[in-house]
N, C-alpha and C positions, 0 to 999 in steps of 0.2 A: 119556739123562737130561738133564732142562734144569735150567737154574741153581738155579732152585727148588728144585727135589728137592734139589740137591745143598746144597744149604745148610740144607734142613728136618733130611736125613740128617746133616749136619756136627751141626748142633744137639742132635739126638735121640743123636748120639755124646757129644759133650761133657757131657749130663745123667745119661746114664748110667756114664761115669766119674766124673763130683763126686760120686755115689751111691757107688758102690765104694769112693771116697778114703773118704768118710766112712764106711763100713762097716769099710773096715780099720780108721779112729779108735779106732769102739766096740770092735773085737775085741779091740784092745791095751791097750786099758782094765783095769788090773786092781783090786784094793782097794777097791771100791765107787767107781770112779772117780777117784781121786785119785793113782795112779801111772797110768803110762804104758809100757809094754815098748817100749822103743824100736827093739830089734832086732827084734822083731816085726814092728811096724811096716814100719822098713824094708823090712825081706822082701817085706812085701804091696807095698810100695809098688811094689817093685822087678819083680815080677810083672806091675803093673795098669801100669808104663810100657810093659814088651814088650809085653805084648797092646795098650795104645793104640796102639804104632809097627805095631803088626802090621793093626792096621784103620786106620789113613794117619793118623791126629793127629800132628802134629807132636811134638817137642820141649818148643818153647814156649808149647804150649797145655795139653800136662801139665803142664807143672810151673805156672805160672800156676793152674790150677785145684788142684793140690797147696797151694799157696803160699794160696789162697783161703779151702781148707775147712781144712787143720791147721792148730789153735789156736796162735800164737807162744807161748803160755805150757807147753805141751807140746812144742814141737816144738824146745825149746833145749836 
């Protein structure tokens, strides 16, 4: 695999985890939006880290994209 790929693949992984973060968002959404289950949350979040470590994302590119897509006004 040449560098290319491997950085189209890096990419095509990181788009599809900002998608999941934010999936888990909406799921924890309760009230028409206006709460947040925050342990919910969690949960999911804590799921879609193992599986990033498990397909080689680092650490610091989940949470960075974590830290990206959940809104600070929910995520306090």
């Amino acid at each position: 695999m040449n560098v290319r790929n491997i950085e189209t693949f890096q990419e095509a992984l990181v788009c599809q985890y900002r998608d999941l973060i934010h999936e888990a968002i909406l799921e924890s959404e309760t009230d028409h939006k206006t709460r947040m289950d925050i342990g919910k949350l969690n949960s999911k979040l804590r799921v879609i880290c193992k599986a990033a470590q498990y397909d080689g994302l680092s650490d610091d590119v989940i949470s960075n994209l974590i830290d990206e897509v959940v809104p600070t006004s929910k995520a306090a």
